[in-house]
N, CA, C and O of each residue as an XYZ file, in Angstrom:
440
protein
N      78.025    120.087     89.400
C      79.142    120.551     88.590
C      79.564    119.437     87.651
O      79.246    118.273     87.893
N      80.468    119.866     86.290
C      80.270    118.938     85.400
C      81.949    119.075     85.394
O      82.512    120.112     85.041
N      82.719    117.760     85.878
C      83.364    117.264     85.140
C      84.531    117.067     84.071
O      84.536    116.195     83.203
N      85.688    118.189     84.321
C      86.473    117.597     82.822
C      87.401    117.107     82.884
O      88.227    117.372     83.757
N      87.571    116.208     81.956
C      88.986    115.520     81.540
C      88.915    114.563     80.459
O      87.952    114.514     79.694
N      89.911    113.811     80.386
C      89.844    112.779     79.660
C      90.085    111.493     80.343
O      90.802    111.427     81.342
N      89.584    110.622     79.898
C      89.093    109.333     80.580
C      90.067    108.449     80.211
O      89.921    108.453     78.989
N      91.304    107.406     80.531
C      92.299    106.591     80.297
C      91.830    105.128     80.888
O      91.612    104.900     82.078
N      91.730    104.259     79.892
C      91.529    103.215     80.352
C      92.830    102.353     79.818
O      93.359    102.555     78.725
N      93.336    101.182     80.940
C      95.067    101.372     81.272
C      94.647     99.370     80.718
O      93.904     98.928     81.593
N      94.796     98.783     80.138
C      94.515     97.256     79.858
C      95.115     96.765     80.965
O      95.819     97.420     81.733
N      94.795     95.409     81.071
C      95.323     94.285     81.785
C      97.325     94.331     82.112
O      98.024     93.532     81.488
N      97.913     95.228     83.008
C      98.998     95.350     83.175
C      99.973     93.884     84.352
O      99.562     93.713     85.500
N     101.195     93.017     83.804
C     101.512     92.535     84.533
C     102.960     92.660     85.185
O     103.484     93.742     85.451
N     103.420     91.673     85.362
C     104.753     91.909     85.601
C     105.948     91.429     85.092
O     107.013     91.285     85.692
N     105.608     91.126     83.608
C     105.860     90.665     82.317
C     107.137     92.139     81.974
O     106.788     93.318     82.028
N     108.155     91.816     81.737
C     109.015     92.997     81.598
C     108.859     92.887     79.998
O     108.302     92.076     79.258
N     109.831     94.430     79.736
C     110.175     94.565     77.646
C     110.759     93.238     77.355
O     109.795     92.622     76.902
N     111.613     92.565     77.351
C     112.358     91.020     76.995
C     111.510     89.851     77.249
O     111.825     88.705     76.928
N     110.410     90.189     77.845
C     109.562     88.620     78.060
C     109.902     87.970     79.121
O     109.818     86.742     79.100
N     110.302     88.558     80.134
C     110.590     87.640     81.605
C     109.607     88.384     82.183
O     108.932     89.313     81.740
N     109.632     87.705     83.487
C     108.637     87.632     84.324
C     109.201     87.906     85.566
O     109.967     87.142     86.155
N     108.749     89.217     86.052
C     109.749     89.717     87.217
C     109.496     88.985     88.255
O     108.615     88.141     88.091
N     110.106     89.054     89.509
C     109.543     88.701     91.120
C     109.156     87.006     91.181
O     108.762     86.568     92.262
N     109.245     86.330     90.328
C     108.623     84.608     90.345
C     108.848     84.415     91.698
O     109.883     84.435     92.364
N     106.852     84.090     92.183
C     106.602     83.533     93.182
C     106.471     84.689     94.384
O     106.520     84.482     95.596
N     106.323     85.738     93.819
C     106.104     87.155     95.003
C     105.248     88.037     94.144
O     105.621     88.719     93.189
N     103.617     87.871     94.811
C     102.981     88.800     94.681
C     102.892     90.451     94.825
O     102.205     91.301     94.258
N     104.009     90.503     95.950
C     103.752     91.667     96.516
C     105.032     92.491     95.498
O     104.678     93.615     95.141
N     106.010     92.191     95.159
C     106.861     92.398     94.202
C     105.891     92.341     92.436
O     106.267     93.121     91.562
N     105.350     91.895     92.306
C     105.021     92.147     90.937
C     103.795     92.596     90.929
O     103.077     92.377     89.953
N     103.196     93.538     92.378
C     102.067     94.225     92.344
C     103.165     95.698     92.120
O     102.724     96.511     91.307
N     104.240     95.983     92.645
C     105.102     96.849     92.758
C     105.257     97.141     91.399
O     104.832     98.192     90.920
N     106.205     95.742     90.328
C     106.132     96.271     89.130
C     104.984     96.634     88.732
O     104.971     97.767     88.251
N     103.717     95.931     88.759
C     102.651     96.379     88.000
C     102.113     98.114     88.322
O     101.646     98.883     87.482
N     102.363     98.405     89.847
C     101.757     99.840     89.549
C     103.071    101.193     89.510
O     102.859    102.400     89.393
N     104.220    100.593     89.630
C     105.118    101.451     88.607
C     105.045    101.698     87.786
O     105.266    102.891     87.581
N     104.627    100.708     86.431
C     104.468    100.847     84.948
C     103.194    101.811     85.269
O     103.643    102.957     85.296
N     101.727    101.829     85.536
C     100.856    101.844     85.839
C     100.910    103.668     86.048
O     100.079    104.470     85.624
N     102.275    103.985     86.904
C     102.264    105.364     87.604
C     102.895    105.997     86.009
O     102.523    107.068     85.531
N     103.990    104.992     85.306
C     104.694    105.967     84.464
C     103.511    105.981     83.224
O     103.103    107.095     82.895
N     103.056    105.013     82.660
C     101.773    105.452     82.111
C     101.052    106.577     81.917
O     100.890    107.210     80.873
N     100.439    106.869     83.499
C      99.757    107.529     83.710
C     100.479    109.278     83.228
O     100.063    110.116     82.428
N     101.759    109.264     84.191
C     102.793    110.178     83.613
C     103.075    110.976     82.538
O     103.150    112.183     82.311
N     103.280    109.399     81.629
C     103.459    109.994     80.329
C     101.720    110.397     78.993
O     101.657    110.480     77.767
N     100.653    110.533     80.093
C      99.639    110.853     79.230
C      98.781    112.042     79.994
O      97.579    112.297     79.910
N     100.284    112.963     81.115
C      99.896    113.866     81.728
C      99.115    113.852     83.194
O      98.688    114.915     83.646
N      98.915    112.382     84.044
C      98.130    112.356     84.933
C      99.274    111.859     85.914
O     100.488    111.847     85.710
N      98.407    111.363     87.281
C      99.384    110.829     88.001
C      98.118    109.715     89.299
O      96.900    109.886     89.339
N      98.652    109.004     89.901
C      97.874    107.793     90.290
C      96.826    108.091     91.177
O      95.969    107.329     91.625
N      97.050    109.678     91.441
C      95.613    110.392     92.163
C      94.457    110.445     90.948
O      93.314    110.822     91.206
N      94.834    110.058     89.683
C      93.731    109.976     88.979
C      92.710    108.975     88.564
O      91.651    109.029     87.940
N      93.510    107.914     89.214
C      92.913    106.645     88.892
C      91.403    106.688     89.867
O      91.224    107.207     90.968
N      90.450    105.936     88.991
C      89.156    106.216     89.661
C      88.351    104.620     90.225
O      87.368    104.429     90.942
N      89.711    103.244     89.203
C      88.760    102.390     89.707
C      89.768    101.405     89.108
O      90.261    101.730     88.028
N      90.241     99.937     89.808
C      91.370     98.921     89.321
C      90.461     97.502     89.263
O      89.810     97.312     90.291
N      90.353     96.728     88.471
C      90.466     95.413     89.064
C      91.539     94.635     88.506
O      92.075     94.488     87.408
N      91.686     94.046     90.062
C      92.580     92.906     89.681
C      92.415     91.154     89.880
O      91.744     90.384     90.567
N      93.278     91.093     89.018
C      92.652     89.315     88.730
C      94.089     88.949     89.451
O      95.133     89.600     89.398
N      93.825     87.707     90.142
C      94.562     87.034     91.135
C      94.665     85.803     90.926
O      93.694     85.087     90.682
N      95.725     85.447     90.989
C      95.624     83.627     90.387
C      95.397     83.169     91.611
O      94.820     82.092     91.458
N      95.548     83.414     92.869
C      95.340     82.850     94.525
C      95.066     84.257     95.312
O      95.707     85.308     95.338
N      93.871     83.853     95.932
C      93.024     84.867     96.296
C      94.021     85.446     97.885
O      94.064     86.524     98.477
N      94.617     84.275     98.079
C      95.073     84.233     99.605
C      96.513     85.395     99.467
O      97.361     85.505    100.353
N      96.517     85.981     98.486
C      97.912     86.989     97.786
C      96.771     88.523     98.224
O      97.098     89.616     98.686
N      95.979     88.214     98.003
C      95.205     89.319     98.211
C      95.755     90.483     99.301
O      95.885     91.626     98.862
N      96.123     90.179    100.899
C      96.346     90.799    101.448
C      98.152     91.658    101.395
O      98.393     92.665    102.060
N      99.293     90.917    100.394
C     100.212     91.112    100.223
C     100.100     92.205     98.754
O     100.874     93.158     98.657
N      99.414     92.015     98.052
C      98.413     92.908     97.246
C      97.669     93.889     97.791
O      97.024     94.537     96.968
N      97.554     94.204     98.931
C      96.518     94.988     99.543
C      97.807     96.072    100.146
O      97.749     97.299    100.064
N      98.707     95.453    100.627
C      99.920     96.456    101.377
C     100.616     97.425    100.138
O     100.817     98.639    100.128
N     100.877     96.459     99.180
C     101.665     97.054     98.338
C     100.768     98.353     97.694
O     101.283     99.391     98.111
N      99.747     98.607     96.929
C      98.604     99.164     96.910
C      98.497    100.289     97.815
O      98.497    101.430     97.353
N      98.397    100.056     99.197
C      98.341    100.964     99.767
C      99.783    101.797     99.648
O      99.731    103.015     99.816
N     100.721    101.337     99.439
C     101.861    102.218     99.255
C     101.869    103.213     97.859
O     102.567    104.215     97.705
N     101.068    102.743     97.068
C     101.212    103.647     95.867
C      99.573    104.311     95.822
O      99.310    105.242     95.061
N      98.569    103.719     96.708
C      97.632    105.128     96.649
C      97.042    105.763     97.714
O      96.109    106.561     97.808
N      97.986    105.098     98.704
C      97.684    105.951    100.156
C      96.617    105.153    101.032
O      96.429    103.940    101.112
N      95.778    106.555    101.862
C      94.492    105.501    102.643
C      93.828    105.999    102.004
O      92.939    106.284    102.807
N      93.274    106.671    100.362
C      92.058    107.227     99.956
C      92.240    106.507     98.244
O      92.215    107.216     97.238
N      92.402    105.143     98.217
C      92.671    104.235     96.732
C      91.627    104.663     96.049
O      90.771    105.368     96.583
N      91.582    104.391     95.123
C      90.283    104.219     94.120
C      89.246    103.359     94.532
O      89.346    103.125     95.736
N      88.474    102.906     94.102
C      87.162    101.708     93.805
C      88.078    100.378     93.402
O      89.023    100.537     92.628
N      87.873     99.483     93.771
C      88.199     98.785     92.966
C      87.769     97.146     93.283
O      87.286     96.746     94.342
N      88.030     96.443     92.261
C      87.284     94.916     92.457
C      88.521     93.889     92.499
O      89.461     94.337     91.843
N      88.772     92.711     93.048
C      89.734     91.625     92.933
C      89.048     90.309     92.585
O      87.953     90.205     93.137
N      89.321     89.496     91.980
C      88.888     88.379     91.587
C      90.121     87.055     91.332
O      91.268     87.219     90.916
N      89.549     85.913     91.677
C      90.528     84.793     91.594
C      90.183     84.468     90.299
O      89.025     84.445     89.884
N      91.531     84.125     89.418
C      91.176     83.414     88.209
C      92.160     82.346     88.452
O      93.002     82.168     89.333
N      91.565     81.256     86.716
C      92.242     80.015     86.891
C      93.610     80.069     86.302
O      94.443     79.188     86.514
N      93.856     81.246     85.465
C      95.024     80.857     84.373
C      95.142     82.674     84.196
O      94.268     83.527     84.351
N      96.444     82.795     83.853
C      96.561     84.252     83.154
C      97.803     83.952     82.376
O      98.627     83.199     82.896
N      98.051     84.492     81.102
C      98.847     84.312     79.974
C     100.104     83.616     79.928
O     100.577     83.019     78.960
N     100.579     83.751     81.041
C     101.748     83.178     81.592
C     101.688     82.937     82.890
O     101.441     83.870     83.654
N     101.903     81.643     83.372
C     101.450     80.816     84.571
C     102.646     81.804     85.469
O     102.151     82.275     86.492
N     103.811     82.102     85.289
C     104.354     83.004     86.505
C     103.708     83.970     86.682
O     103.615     84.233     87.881
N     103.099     84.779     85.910
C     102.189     85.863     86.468
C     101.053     85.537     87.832
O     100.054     84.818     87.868
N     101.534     86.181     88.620
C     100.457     85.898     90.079
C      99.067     86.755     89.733
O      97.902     86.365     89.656
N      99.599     87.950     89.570
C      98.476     88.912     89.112
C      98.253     90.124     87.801
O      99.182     90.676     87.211
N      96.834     90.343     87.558
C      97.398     91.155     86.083
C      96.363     92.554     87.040
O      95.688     92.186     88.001
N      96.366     93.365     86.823
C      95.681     94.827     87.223
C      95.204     96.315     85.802
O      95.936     97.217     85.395
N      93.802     96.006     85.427
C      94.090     97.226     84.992
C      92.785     98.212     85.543
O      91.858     97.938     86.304
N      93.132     99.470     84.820
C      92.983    100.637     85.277
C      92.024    101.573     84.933
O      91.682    101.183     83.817
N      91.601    102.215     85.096
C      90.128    103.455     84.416
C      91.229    104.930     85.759
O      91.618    104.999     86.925
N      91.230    105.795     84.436
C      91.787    106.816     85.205
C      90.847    108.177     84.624
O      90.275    108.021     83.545
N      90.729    109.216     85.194
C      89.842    110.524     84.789
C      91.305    111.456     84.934
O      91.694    111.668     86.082
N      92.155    112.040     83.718
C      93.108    113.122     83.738
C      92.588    114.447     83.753
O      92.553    114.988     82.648
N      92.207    115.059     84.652
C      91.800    116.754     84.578
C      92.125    117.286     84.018
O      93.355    117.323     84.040
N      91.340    118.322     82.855
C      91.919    119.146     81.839
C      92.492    119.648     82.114
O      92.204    120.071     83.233
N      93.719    120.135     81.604
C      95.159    121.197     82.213
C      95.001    122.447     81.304
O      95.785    123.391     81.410
């Protein structure tokens, strides 16, 4: 069977608010929260919702956040998440950012 929708690919989302602050400083698990709020209203406002997401990676400035990243996550996609990849990096745009996350979503034609 074939397939429809439209395909949303969501950029590098952080926890960088509208004014240029930087929510949660020093709590991963808090600015994985902001990141997949924005992430859910996104999705929202282009008709989908976070059961559509098909695949995340996220970049991690300390890999050892991973599992406080892993709880939060499970709260916004259950026990059946997407695919997805994590990786440690050295630097992301703004050194308070712990982590950035983006997204590949499939919206089912309505």
């Amino acid at each position: 069977a074939e397939a429809g929708g439209t395909m949303l690919f969501v950029s590098g989302l952080t926890a960088r608010l509208a004014d240029g602050t930087v929510a949660c400083l020093g709590d991963p698990a808090g600015q994985t929260r902001i990141i997949l709020s924005a992430l859910r209203d996104i999705l929202r406002e282009a008709g989908g919702e976070l059961t559509d997401v098909v695949r995340t990676v996220t970049y991690l400035m300390d890999i050892n956040d991973h599992s406080a990243v892993h709880v939060v996550r499970r709260e916004f996609f259950g026990e059946q998440p997407p695919a997805s990849t994590t990786v440690q990096v050295t630097r992301l745009f703004d050194e308070r950012q712990l982590l950035e996350i983006e997204a590949t979503a499939i919206i089912p034609a309505g």
